[in-house]
N, C-alpha and C positions, 0 to 999 in steps of 0.2 A: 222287254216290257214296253208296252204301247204308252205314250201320252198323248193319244189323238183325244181324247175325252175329255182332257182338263186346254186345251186348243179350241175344242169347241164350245166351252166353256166361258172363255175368254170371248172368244170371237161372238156369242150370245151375250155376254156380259158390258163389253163397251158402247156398243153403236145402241140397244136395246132395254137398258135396265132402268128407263127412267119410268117406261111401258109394263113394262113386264113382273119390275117388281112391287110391291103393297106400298103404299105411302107413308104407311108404317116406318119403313127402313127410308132417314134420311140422308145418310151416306154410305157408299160404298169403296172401299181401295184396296188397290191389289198390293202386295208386299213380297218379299224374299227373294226370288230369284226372277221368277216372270216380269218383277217390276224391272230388275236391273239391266231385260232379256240379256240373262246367263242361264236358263232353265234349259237343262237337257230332259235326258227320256228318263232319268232316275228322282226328277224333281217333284216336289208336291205344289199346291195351288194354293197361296195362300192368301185370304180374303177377308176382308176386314170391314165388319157393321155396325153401323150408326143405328139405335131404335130413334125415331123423332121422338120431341119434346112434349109430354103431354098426351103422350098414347098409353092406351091401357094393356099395351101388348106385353107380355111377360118375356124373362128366357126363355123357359119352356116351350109356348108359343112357336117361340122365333124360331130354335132347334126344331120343329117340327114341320115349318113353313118353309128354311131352308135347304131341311131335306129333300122335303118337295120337289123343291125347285132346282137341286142337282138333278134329280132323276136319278138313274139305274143304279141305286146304293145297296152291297150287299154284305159292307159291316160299316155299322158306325159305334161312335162313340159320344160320349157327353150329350149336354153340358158341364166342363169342369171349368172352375174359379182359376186361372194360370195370373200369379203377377206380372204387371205391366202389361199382357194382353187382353184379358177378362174372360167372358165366357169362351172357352173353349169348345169346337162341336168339330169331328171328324169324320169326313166321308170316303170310303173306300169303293171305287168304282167296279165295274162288273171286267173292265182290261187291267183290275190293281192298280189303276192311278190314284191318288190320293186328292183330297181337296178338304182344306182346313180353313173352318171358319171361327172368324174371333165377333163375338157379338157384346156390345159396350152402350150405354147410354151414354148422355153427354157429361153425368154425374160417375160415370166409372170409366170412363178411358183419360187413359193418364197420358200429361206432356212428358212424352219421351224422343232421345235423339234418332230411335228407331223411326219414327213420323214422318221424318224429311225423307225418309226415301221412299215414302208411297207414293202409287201410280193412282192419284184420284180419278176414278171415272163414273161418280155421282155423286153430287153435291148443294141438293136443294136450296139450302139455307148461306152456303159458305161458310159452314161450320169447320167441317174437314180440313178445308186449305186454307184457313186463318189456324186453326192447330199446325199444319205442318209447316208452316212460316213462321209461328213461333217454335216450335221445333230446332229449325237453321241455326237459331241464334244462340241453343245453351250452346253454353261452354262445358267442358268437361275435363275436369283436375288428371291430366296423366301422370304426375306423380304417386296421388291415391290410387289411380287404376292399377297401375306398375306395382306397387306395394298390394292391394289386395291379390293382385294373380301370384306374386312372388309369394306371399303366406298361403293360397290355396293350392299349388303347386306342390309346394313340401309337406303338407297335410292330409293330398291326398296319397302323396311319396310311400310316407311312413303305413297309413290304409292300406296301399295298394300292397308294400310289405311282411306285414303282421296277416294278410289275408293268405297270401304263399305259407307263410308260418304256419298257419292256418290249414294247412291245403285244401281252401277256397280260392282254386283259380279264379274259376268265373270271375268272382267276386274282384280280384287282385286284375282282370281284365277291365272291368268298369270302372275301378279306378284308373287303371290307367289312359282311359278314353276321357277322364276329369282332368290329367295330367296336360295330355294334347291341348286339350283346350285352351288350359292354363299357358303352354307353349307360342303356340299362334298366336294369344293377344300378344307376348312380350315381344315376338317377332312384327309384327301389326307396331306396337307401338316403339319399338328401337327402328327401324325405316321409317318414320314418320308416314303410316297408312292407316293408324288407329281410325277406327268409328265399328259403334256396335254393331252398326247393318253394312256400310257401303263400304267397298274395297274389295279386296282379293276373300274370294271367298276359302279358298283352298291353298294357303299360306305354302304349305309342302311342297305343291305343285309350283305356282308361280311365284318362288323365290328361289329357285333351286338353285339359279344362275349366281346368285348373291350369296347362297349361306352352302353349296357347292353340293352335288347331289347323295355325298355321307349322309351329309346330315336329314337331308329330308328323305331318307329314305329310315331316317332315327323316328322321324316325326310320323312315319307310316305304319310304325309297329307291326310293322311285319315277324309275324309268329314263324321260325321253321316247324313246328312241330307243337302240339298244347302237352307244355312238360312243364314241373317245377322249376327245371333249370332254364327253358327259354323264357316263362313269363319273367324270372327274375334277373335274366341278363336285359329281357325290353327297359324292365324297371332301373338296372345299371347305368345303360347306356343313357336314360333320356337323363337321370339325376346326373350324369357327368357331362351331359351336352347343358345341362339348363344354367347348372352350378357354373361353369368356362361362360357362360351365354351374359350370364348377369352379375358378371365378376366387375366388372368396369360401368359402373352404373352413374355415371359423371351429372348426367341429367337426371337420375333418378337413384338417389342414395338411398340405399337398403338402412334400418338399425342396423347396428353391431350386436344385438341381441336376437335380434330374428336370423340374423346370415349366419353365430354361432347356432344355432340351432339346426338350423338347415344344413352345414358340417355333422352335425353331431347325425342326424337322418344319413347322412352320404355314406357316413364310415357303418353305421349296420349293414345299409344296404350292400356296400361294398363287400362284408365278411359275411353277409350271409350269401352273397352270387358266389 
């Protein structure tokens, strides 16, 4: 898969966009991987717009103007309402590169810690980079972070479970891609590398040296085969890595209500593998 198209994207979008694009759009910033440059050839572009204040431009509009102005689009998507990013609009390139644009007024884009790690590169007003300097400064309770991933972890445990029971893999597969998730942040946040956007983006990978490569290769779910019995051994193994993972929670104490619960999830799990 080519990503020359979302490069020259890029490479049109920095030195050129103060030109190029409608005055309409008062900021513009790059976000996810390209900002961090960690973008390989399986990365999407994701791009982030300001409408100025006091224009009569719509979403719609905007999604139509932005299309535009990718050029060679041969599937898109939206406008869809996404929290904490706003309008969502997706364009799929003619080499399958992706380019994802998030479209917000100054009355719909929210202070969030994800801000700080945008790549501003248009900023009429110094709207943008007064938001991502406020940004810098929340703070963010890891205690409640740790306690949400820990209940969303075993929640989707039990889901991903009853769906096997079920015999709705698939279904018992998507959970447990919620699982992962849930995995990473508690690994992100016990190494002290928590933050929503900046860090290790692929926790598996670059901790392996740390949590020894069993485990992340626990963290890869790797299927040998799509069976009853392997979706519910992935399900085994991640609920006895998470359960040993966050047994010692010195800095971040579990209830004794919630951790008997999450026992009570292990032991099905376990008699039904």
């Amino acid at each position: 898969m080519s990503f020359g198209s979302l490069e020259q994207l890029v490479d049109r979008l920095v030195p050129t966009v103060g030109e190029e694009l409608p005055l309409w759009i008062e900021s513009v910033s790059i976000g996810g991987s390209y900002a961090r440059d960690e973008h390989d050839a399986h990365s999407d572009l994701d791009l982030f717009f300001v409408i100025a204040p006091g224009s009569d431009v719509t979403v719609h509009h905007a999604t139509d103007a932005l299309f535009d102005w990718v050029g060679d689009v041969v599937l898109r998507r939206g406008p869809v309402y996404v929290p904490h990013f706003g309008y969502s609009i997706t364009a799929v390139l003619a080499d399958l590169a992706v380019c994802q644009m998030n479209v917000n007024t100054r009355e719909t884009i929210e202070l969030n810690p994800m801000r700080s790690a945008s790549r501003i590169v248009l900023d009429r007003d110094g709207f943008m980079s007064s938001l991502a300097d406020r940004a810098k400064s929340l703070t963010i309770d890891l205690v409640n972070v740790y306690q949400e991933y820990y209940s969303y972890f075993w929640i989707r445990a039990l889901y991903a479970f009853r769906s096997v029971e079920r015999g709705e893999l698939w279904r018992a597969i998507e959970y447990l891609a919620d699982m992962r998730k849930a995995m990473q942040q508690v690994i992100r946040i016990q190494y002290g590398r928590y933050s929503p956007v900046v860090g290790p983006y692929h926790p598996a990978k670059r901790y392996e040296e740390q949590l020894g490569p069993g485990t992340a290769r626990i963290l890869e779910f790797s299927l040998p085969e799509y069976s009853r019995q392997s979706v519910l051994q992935c399900i085994l193994e991640s609920v006895k890595w998470f359960s040993q993972a966050t047994r010692d929670t010195a800095g971040f104490p579990i209830e004794p209500g919630a951790r008997d619960s999450a026992e009570m999830i292990e032991r099905a799990v376990r008699g039904g593998a």
